[in-house]
N, CA, C and O atoms as a DFTB+ gen file, in Angstrom:
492 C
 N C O
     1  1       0.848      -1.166       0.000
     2  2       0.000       0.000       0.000
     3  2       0.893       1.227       0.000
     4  3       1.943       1.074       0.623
     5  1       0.684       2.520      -0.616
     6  2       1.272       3.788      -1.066
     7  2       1.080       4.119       0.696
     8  3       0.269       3.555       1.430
     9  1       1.883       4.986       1.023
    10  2       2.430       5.512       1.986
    11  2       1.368       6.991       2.169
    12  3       1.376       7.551       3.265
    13  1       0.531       7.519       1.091
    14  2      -0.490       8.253       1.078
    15  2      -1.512       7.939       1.598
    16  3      -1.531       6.739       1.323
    17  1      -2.660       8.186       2.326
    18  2      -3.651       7.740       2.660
    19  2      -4.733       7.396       1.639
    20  3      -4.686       8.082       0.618
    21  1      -5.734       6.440       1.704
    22  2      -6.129       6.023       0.995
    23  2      -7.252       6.248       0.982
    24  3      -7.738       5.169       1.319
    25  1      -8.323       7.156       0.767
    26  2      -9.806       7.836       0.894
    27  2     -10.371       6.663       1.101
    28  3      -9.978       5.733       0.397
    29  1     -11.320       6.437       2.005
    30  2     -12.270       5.836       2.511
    31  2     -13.714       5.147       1.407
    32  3     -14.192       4.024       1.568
    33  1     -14.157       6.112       0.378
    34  2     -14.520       5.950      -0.630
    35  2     -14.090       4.971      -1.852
    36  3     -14.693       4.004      -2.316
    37  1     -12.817       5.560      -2.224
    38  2     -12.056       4.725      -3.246
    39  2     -11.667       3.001      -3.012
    40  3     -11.402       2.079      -3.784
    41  1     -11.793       3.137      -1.501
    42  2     -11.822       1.986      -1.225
    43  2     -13.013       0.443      -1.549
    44  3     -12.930      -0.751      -1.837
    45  1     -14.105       1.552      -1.244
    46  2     -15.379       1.076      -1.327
    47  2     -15.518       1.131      -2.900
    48  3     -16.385       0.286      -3.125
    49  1     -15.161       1.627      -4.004
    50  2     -15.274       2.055      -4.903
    51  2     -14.470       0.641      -5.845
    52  3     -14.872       0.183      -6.915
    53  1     -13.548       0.292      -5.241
    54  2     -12.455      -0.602      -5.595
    55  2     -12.896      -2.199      -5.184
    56  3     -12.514      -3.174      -5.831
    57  1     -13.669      -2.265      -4.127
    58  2     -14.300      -3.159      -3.437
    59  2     -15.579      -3.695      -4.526
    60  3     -15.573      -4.907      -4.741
    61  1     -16.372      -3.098      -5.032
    62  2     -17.117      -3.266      -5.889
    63  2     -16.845      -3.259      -6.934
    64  3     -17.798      -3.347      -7.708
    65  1     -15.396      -3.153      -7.572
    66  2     -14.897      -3.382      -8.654
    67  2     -14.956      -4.748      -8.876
    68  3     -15.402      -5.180      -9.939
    69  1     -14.525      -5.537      -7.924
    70  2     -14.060      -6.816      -7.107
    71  2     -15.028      -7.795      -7.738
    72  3     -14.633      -8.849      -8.236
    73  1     -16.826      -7.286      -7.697
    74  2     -17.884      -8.108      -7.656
    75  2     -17.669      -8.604      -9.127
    76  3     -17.277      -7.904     -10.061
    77  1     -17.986      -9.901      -9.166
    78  2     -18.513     -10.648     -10.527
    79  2     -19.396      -9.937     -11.924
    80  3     -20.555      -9.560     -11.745
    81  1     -19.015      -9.858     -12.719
    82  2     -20.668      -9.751     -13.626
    83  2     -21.175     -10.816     -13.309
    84  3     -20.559     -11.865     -13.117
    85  1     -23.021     -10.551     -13.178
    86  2     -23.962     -11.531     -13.042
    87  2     -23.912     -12.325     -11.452
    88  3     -24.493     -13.318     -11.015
    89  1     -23.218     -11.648     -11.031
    90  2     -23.009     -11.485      -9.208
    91  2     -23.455     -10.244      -8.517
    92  3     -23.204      -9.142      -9.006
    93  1     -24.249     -10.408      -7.150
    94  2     -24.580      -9.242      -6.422
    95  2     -23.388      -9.158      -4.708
    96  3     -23.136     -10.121      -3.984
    97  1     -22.991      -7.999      -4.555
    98  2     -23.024      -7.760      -3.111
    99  2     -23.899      -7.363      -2.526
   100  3     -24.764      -6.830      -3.221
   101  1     -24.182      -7.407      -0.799
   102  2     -24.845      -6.876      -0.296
   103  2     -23.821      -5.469       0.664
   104  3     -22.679      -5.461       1.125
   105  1     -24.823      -4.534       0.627
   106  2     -23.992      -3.548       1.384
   107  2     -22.819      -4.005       2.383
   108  3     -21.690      -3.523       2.285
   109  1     -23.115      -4.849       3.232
   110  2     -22.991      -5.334       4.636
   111  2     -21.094      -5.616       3.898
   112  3     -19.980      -5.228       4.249
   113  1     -21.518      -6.303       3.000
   114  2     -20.127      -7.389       2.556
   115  2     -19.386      -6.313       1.597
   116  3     -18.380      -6.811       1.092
   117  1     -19.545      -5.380       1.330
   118  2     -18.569      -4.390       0.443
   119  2     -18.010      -3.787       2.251
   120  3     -16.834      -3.990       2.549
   121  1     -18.699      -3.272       3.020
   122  2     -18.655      -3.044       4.310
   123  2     -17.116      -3.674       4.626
   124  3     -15.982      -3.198       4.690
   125  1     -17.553      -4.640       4.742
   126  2     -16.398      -5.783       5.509
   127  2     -15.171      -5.364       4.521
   128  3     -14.139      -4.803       4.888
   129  1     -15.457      -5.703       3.361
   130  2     -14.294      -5.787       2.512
   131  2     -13.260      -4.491       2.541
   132  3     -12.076      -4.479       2.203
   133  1     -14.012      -3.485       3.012
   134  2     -13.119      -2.233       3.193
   135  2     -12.934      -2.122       4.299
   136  3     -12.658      -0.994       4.707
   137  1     -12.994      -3.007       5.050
   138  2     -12.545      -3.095       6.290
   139  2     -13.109      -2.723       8.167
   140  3     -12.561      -2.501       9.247
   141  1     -14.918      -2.882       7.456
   142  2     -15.148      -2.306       8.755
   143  2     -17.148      -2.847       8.686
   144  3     -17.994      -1.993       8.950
   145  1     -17.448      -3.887       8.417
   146  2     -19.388      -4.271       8.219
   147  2     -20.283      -3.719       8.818
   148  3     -21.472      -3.946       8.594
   149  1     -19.790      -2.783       9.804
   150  2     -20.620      -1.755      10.420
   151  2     -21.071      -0.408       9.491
   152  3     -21.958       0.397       9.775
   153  1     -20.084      -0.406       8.143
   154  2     -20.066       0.841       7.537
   155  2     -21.106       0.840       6.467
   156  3     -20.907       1.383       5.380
   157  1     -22.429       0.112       6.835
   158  2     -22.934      -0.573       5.719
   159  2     -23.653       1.469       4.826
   160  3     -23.671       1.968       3.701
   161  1     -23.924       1.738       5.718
   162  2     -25.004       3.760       5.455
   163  2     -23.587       4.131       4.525
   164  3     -23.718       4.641       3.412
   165  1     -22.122       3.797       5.141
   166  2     -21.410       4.836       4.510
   167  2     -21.185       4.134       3.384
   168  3     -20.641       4.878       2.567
   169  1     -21.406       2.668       2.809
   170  2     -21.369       2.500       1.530
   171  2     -21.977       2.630       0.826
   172  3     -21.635       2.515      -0.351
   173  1     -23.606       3.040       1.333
   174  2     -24.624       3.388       0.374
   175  2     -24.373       4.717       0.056
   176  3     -24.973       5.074      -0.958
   177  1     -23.526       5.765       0.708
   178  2     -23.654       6.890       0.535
   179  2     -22.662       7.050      -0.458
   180  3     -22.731       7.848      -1.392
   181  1     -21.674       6.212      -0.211
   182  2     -20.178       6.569      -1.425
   183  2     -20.906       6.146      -2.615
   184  3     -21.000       7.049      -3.447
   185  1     -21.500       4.933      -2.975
   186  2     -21.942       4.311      -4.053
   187  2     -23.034       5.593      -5.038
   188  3     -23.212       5.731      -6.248
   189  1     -23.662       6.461      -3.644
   190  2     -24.681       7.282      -4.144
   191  2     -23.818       8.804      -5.234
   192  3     -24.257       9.614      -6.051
   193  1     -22.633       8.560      -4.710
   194  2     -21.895       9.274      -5.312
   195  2     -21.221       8.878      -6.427
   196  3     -20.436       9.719      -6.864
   197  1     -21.298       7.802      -7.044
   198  2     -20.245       7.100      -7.786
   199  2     -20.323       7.935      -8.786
   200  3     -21.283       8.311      -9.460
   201  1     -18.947       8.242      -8.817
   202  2     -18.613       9.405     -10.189
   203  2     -18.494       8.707     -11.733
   204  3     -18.330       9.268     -12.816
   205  1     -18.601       7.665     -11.500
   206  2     -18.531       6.427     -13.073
   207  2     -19.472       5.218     -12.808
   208  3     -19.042       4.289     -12.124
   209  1     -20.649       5.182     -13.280
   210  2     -20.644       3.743     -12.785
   211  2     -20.085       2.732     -14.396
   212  3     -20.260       1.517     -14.496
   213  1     -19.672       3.275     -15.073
   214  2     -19.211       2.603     -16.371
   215  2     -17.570       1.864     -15.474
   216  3     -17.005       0.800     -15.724
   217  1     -17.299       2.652     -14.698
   218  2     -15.613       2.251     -13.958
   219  2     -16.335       1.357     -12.807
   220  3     -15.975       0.182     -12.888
   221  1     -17.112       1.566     -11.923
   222  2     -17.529       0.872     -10.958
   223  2     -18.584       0.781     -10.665
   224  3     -19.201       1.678     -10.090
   225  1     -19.238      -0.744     -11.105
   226  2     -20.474      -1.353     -10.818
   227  2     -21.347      -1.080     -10.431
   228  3     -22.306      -1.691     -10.901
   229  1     -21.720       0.175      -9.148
   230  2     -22.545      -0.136      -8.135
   231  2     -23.883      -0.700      -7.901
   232  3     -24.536      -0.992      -6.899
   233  1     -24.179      -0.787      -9.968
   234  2     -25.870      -1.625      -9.377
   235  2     -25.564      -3.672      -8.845
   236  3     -26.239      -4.578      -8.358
   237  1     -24.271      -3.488      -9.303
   238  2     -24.346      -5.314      -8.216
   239  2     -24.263      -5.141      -6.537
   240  3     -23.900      -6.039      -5.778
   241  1     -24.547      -4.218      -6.257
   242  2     -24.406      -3.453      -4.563
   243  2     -26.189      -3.588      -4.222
   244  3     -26.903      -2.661      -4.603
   245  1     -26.771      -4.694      -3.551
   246  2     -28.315      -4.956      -3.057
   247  2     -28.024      -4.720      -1.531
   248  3     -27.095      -4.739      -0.723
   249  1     -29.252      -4.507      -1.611
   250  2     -29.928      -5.049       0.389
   251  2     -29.310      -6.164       0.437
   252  3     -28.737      -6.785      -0.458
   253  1     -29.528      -6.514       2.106
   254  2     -29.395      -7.723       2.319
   255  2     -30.290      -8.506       1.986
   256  3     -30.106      -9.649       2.404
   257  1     -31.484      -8.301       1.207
   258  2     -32.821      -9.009       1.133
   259  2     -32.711      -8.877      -0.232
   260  3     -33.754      -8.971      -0.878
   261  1     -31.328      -8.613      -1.007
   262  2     -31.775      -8.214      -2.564
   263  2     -32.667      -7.204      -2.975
   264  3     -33.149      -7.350      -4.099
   265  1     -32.929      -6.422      -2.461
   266  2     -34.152      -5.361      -3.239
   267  2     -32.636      -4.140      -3.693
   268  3     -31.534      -4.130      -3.143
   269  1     -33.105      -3.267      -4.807
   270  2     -32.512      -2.252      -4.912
   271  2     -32.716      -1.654      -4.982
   272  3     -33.925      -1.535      -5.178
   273  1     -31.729      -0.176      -4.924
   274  2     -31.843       0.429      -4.027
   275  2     -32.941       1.667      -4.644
   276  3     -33.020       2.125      -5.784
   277  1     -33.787       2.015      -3.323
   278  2     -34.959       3.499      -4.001
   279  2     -33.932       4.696      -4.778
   280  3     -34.394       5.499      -5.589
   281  1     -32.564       4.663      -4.404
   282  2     -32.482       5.923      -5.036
   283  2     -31.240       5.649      -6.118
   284  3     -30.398       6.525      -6.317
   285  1     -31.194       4.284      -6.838
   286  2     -29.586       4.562      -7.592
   287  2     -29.556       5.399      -8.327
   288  3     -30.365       5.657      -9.218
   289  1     -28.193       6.160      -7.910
   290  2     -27.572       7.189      -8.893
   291  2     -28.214       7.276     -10.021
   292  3     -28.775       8.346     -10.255
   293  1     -28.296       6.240     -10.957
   294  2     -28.141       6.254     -12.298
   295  2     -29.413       6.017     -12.499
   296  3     -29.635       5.170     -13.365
   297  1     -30.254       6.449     -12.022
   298  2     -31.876       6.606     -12.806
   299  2     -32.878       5.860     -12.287
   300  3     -33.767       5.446     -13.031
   301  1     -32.878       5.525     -10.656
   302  2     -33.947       4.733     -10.246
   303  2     -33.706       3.180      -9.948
   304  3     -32.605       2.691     -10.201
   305  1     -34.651       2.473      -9.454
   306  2     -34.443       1.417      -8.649
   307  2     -34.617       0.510     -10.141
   308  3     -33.959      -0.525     -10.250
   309  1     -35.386       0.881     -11.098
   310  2     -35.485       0.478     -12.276
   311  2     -34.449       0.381     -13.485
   312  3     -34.447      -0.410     -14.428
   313  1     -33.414       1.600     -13.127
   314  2     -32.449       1.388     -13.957
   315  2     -31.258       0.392     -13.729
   316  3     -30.515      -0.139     -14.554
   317  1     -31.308       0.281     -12.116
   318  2     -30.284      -0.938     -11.744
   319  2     -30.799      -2.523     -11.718
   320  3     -30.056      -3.504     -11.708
   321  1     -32.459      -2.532     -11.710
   322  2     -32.539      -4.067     -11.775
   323  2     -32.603      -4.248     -13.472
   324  3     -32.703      -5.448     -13.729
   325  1     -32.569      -3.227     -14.970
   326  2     -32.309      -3.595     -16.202
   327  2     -30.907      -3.573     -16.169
   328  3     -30.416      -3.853     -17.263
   329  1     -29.818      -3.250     -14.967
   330  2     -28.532      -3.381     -15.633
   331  2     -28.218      -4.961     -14.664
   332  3     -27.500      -5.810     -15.192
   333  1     -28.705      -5.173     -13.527
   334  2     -28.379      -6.667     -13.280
   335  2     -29.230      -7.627     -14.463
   336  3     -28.982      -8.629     -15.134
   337  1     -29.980      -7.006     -14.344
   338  2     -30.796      -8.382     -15.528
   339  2     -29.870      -8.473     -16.894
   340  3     -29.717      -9.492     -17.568
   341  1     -29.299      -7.205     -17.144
   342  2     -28.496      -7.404     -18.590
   343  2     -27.522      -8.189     -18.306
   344  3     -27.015      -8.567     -19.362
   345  1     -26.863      -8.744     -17.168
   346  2     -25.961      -9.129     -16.840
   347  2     -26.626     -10.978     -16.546
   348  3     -25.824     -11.911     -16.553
   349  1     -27.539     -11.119     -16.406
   350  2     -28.240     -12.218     -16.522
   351  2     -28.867     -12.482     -14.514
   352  3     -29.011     -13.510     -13.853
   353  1     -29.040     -11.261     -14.230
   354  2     -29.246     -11.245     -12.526
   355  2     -30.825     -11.863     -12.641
   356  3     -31.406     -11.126     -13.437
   357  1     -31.400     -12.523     -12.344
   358  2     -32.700     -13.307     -11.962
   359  2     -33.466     -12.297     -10.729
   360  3     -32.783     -12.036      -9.739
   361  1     -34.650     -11.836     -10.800
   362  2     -34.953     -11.511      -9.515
   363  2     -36.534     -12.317      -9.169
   364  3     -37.064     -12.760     -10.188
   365  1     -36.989     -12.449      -8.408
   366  2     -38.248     -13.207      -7.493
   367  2     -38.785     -12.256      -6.705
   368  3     -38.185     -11.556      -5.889
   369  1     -40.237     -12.248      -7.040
   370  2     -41.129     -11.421      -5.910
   371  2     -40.396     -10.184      -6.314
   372  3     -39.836     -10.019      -5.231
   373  1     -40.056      -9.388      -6.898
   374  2     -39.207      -7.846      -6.892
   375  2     -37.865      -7.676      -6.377
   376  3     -37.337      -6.600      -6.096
   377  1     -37.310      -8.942      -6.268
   378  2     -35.671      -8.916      -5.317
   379  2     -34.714     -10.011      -6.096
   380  3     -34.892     -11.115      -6.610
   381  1     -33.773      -9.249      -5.934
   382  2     -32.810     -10.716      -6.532
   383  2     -32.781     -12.175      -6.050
   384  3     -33.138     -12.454      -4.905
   385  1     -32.462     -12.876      -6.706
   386  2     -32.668     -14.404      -6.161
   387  2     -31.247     -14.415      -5.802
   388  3     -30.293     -14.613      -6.554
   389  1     -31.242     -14.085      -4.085
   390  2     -29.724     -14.540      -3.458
   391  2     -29.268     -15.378      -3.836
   392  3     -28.134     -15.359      -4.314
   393  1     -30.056     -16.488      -3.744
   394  2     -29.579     -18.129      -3.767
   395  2     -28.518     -18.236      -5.263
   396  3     -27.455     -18.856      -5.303
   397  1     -28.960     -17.685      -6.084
   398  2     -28.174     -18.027      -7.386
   399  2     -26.925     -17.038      -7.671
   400  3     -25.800     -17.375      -8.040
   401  1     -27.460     -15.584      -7.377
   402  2     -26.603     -14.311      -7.644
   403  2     -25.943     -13.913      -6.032
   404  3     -25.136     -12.985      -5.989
   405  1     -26.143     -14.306      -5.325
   406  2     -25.353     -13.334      -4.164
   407  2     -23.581     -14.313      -4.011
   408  3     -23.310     -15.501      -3.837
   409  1     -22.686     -12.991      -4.199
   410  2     -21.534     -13.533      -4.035
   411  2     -21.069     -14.648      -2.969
   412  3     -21.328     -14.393      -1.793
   413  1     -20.508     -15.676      -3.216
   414  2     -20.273     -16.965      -2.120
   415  2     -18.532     -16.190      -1.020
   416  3     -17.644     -15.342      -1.110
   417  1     -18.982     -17.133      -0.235
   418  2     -17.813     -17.495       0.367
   419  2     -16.294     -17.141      -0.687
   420  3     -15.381     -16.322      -0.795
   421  1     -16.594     -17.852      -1.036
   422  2     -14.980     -18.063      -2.511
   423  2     -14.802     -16.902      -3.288
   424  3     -13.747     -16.323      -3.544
   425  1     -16.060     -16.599      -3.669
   426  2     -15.880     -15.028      -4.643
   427  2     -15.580     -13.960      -3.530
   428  3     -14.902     -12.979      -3.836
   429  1     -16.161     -14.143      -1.967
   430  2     -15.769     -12.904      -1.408
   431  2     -13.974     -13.201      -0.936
   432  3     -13.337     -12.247      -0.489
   433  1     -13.581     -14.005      -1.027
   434  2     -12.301     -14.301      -0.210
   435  2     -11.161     -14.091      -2.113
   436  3      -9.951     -13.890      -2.225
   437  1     -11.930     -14.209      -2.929
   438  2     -11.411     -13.774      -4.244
   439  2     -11.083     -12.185      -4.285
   440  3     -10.058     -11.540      -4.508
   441  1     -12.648     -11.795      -3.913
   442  2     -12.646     -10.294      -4.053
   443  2     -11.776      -9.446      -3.150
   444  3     -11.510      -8.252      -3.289
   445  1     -11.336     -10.370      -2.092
   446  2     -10.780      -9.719      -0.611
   447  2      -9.005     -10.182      -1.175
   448  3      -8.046      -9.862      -0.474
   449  1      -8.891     -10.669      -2.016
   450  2      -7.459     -10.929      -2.561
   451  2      -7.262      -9.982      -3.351
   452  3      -6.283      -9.251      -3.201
   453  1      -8.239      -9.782      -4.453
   454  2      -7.888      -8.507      -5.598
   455  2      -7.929      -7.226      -4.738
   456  3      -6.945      -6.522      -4.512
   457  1      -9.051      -7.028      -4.332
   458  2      -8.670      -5.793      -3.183
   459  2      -7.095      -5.300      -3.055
   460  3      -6.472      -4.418      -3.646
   461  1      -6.653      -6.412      -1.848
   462  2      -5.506      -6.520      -1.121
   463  2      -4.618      -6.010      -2.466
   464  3      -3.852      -5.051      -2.380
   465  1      -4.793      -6.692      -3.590
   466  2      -3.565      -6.147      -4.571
   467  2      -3.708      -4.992      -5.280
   468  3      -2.730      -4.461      -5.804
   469  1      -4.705      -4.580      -5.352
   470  2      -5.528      -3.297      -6.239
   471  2      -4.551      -2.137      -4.883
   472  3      -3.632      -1.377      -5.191
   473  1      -5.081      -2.324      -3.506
   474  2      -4.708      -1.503      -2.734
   475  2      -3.005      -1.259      -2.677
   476  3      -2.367      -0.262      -2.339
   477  1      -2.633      -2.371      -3.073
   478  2      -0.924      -2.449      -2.940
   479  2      -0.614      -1.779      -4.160
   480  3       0.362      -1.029      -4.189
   481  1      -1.358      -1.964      -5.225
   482  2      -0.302      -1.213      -6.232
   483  2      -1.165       0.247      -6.621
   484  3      -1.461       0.814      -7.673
   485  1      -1.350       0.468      -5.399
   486  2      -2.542       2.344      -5.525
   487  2      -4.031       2.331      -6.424
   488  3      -4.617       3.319      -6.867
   489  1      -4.396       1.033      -6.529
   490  2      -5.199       0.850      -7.374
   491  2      -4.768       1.089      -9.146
   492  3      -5.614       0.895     -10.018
């Protein structure tokens, strides 16, 4: 890791880089991955800011219940379940189908490796 501090954001920003196409996180677990699952408000708030989502994902970023979110950035709760579905995201009852799309065990301990190296070489 650069000897500069590393914005709190970019982190979260880099964290959701991490996620799969046709894979969801839940707030909670981008949380963790930047180092803290309590931070679940401050990842909805960085994500609400995302200055690219063409650079970083944020519609694979759900509830913990899969619903998304009332206010994404990019045009409504409607514009992020046509960009998981383009990606082949399944949803049930109005929510993603965890069972098939929510990142496993393996993809998060994947994502928590690229992290680790994204962060080492300044992203």
């Amino acid at each position: 890791m650069t000897e500069e501090k590393i914005d709190l954001a970019e982190i979260i920003y880099a964290a959701v880089r991490q996620i799969p196409r046709g894979k969801v996180a839940s707030y909670s677990q981008i949380a963790a991955l930047a180092g803290n699952c309590n931070l679940r408000r401050y990842v909805g708030n960085a994500l609400h800011k995302n200055p690219s989502n063409a650079v970083t994902p944020c519609h694979r970023v759900v509830n913990a219940k899969g619903f998304c979110s009332g206010s994404f950035a990019f045009g409504g709760p409607d514009a992020q379940r046509s960009k998981l579905e383009a990606e082949g995201v399944c949803f049930v009852d109005g929510h993603v189908d965890l069972e098939r799309h929510l990142i496993s065990e393996d993809d998060f301990e994947a994502m928590k490796a690229g992290l680790a190296e994204d962060l080492q070489r300044g992203f």
